[in-house]
N, C-alpha and C positions, 0 to 999 in steps of 0.2 A: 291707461289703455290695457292694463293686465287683471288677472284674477278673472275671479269668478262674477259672473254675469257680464265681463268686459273680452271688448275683442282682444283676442292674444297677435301679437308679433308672428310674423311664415317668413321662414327663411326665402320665399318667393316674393316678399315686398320689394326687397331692394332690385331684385332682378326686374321684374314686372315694372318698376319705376324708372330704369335706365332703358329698358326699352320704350318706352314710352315717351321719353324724354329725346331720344333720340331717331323716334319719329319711324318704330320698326313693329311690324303689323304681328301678332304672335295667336297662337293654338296653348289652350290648357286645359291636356286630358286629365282626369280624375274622376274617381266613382262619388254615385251622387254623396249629398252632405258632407265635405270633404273641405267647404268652403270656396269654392272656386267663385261661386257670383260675390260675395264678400272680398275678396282678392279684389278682382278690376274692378268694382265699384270703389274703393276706397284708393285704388293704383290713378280710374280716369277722375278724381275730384278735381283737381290743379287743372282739367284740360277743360275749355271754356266748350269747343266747337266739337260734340261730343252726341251721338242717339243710342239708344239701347232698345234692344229688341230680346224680350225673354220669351222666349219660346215653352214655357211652362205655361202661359196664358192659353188657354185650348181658341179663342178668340182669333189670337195671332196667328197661333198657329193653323188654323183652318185658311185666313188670309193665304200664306203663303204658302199653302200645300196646291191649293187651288190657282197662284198665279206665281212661283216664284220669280220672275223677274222683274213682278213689281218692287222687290228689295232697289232696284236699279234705280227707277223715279224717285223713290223716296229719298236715295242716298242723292240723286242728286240736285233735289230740293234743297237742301241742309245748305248752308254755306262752305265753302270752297274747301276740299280736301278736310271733311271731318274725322275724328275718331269713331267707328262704328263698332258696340258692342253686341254678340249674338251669343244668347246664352243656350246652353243646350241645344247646340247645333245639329245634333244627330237627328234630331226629334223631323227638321224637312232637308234630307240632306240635298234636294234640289238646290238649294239654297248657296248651296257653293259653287255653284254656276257664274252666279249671279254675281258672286264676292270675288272669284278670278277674273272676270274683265273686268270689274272696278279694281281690283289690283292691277290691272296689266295697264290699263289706262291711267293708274296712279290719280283717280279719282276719290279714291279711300283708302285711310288704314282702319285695320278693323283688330279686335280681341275676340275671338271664338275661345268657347268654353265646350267638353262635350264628356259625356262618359260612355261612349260608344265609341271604339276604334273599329265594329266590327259596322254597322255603320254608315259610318265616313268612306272607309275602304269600298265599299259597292258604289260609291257616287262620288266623281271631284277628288278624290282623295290627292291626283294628281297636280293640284294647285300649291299645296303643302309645300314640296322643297324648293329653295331660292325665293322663295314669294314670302314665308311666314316662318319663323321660328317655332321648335315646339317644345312646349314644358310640361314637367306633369306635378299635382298635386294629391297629396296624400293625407292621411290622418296624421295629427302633431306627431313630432315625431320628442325625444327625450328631449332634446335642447330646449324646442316650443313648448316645453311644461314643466322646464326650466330644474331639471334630473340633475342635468351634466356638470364634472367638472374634470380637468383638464386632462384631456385623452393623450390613448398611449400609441396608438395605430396611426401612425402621420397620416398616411391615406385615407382615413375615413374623418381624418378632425373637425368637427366645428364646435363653433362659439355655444353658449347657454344667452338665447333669444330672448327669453322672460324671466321674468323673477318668479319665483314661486308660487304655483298655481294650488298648494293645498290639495292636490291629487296626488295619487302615491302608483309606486312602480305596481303592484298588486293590485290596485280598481285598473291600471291601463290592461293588466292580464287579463282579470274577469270582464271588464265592464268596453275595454277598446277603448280608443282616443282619437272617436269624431270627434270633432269643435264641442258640437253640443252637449254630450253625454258630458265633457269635463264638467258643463255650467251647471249641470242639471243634481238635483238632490237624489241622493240616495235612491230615496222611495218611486222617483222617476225613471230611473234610468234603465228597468224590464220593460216598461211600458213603449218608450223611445224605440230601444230595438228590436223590440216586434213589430213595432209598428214597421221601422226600415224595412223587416224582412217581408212584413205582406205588402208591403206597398211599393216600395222602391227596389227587392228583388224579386219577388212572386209576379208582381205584374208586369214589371219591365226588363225582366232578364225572362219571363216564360214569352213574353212576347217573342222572343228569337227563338222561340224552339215551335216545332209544326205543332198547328194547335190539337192533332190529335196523340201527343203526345206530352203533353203538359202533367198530368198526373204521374206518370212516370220520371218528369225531371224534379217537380217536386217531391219523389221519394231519393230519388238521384241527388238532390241537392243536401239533404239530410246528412245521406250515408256520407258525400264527399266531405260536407264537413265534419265529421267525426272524425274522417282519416285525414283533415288537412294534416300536412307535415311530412306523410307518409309514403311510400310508395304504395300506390293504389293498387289494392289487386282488380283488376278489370273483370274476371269473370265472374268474382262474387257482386261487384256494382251491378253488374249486368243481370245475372238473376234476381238478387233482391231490388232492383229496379223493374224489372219485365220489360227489358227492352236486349238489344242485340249489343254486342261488345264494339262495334261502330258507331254506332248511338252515341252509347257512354262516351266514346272519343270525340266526339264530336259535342256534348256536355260539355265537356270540359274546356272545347276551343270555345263556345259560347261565353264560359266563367272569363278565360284567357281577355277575349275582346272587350265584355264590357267591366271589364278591370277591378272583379271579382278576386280572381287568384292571380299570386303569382308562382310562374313555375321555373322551378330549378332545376336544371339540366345536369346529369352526373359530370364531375370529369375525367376526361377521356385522355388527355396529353402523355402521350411517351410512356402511356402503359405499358410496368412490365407483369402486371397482374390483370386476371378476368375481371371486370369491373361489371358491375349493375348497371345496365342502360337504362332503367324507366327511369323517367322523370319523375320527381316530389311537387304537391301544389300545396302553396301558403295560402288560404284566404287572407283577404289584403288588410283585416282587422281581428283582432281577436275576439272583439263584443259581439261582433259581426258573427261570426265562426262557431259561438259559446250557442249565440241563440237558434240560430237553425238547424244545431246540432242536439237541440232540446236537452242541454247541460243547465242546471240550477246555476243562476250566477247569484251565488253567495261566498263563504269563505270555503265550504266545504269543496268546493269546487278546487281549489286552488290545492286544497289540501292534496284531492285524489288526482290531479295531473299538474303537477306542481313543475317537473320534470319538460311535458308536452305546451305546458304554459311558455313555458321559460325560455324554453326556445323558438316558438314563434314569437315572442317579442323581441328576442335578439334579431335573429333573421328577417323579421320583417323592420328590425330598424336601420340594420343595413343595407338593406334593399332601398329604402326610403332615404337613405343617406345621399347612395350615388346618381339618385336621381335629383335631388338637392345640387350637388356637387358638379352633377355636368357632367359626370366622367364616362371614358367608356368603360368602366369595369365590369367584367361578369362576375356574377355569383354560379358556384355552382354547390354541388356536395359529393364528396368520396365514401363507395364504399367496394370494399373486393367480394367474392365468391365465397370467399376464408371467415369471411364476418369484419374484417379493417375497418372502419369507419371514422370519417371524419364530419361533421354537422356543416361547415362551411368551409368554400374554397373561395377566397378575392382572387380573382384573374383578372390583372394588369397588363395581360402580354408579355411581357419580360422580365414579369417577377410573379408570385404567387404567395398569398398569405393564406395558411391554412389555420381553421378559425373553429376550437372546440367549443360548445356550451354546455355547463353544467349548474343546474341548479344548486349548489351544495358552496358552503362558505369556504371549506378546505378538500383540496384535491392533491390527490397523491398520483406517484410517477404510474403506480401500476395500472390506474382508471385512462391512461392515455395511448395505451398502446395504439390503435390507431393514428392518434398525432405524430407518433412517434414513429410508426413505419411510414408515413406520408412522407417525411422529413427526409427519410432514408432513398426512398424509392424518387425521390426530387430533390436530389441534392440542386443542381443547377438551377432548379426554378425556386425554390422553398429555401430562404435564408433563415426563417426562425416561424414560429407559429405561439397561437397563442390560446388560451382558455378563458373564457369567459365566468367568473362564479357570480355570486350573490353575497361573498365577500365582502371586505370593511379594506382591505389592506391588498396592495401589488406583492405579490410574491414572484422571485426568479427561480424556478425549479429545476432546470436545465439551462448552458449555454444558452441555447437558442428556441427555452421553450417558458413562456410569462405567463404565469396567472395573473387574469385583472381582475376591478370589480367591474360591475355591469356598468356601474356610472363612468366611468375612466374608458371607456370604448372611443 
């Protein structure tokens, strides 16, 4: 079931399979080709009393857009208390009408799939707690491409899922690590994520933005993705968009909802320094982020942001971790008025790991002065922090300050 041209191992199988097993109705956000219908199709095999409804069919979809609660008759046609699958549910959100009194009546369990939070939230969203568990699914993350070996950060640890996918840390930087693009050749893999990006972002992520404004968020979209990682200056989005510094704000909660980017909020805890409040946005892939950004994905590529690479694959692998994990952790990132800077903060609530990334096999005390005043300025939260390189070997550099390799995370 591993390698190339075979389905790989999700750390969401086994969860997706206990739920299931034990008869509990679930939500799984993620942005499209992510694998999410691949999930509960191979999650509901074992279950006998079982209907799917993909809402990718423009067929179906017209069906229920025109009568949603005929979902209702159908489900209860089926025989007794079925598993009901709804794939891309955002697509009629009336549809969860329909699915909260078959939950309330215990009529049906069901698995919704959706990549729209923004959405769901304008209709029914209110069915969601106590009724349905929710998970989210993301692009493989290092384990599922089977990177890892045994990590140094107790908090973030998991297993290596698959055995060796013959992808390298370097195509995940350039090329992203949807399902597909791993399978795909070389010579395919521009073609794949243009295609995503006019098809799966330009039409369905401009669909939430007013349509006389659509050329503007396609230049909007460009620009953000060249500054993923950064803090956005807003008023240059704004003009080289041709739109108002509102707008752009509002661009960006459009990315936020249909799980585009992710954003990382500065931190702010027991500041005794001015700190930076904007917020930084990850796009949620790097192949993703390379192509809209109209970056060559080749090696040259890697060469001239080798540094901007590096870090949203660390970053977005820990983001994708503790979504895995269940936890509540936040991420955030530190930086003071002074220039300080720290690239990640895990926040635990009563503890805090401050988490540097550098592209570079060997790093010295002097490149960390931010680490090192985070540590100072947090003693009580910050017991030790750590560096991420590119490295071969764990190096201890300080009491409380560990270089790792990227794979040892």
């Amino acid at each position: 079931m591993q390698g190339k041209n075979k389905q790989l191992f999700r750390y969401l199988d086994e969860t997706l399979g206990r739920l299931i097993k034990d008869g509990y109705s679930g939500l799984i956000l993620g942005p499209r080709q992510v694998g999410k219908t691949t999930l509960v199709q191979t999650g509901l095999e074992p279950v006998k009393n079982k209907e799917n409804y993909l809402l990718q069919d423009p067929s179906l979809r017209l069906e229920f857009e025109s009568n949603p609660s005929r979902l209702i008759n159908l489900v209860r046609a089926l025989d007794k208390n079925p598993y009901v699958f709804i794939d891309e549910c955002q697509k009629v959100p009336a549809l969860l009408d329909a699915v909260q009194l078959l939950l309330d009546n215990k009529e049906a369990k069901f698995i919704l799939t959706g990549s729209s939070a923004r959405k769901l939230r304008r209709q029914s969203m209110n069915l969601l707690p106590g009724r349905i568990k929710r998970f989210y699914l993301t692009p493989l993350l290092w384990g599922e491409l089977g990177f890892l070996k045994p990590g140094e950060i107790q908090q973030l640890k998991l297993p290596n899922l698959n055995k060796s996918t013959g992808y390298s840390l370097e195509e995940s930087l350039i090329y992203g690590s949807l399902p597909a693009i791993v399978q795909l050749p070389l010579k395919d893999r521009r073609d794949f994520l243009s295609a995503y990006s006019q098809i799966y972002l330009e039409e369905e992520i401009r669909a939430e933005a007013l349509s006389r404004k659509i050329g503007s968020f396609a230049r909007f979209l460009e620009l953000a993705a060249a500054e993923s990682g950064t803090n956005p200056n807003f008023t240059k989005l704004s003009n080289e968009a041709g739109v108002s510094q509102p707008a752009v704000k509002e661009f960006f909660h459009i990315l936020e909802d249909t799980l585009i980017v992710e954003k990382v909020e500065p931190f702010l805890k027991n500041a005794r320094k001015r700190i930076l409040s904007s917020p930084r946005y990850y796009f949620f892939d790097s192949g993703v982020r390379n192509v809209i950004a109209r970056m060559p994905l080749t090696d040259k590529l890697l060469n001239a942001q080798k540094g901007i690479l590096f870090e949203h694959g660390v970053m977005l692998e820990i983001i994708r971790r503790i979504k895995v994990l269940n936890q509540n952790y936040k991420v955030f990132y530190w930086r003071t008025s002074g220039g300080a800077e720290v690239d990640c903060v895990l926040d635990m609530g009563e503890e805090v790991i401050p988490i540097e990334i550098k592209a570079s096999a060997h790093v010295s005390l002097s490149e960390l002065k931010g680490l090192k005043s985070f540590l100072n300025d947090y003693k009580g939260l910050a017991r030790r922090g750590y560096v991420i390189t590119t490295g071969e070997r764990k190096e201890k550099l300080t009491e409380n300050i560990a270089a790792i390799p990227w794979f040892c995370l």
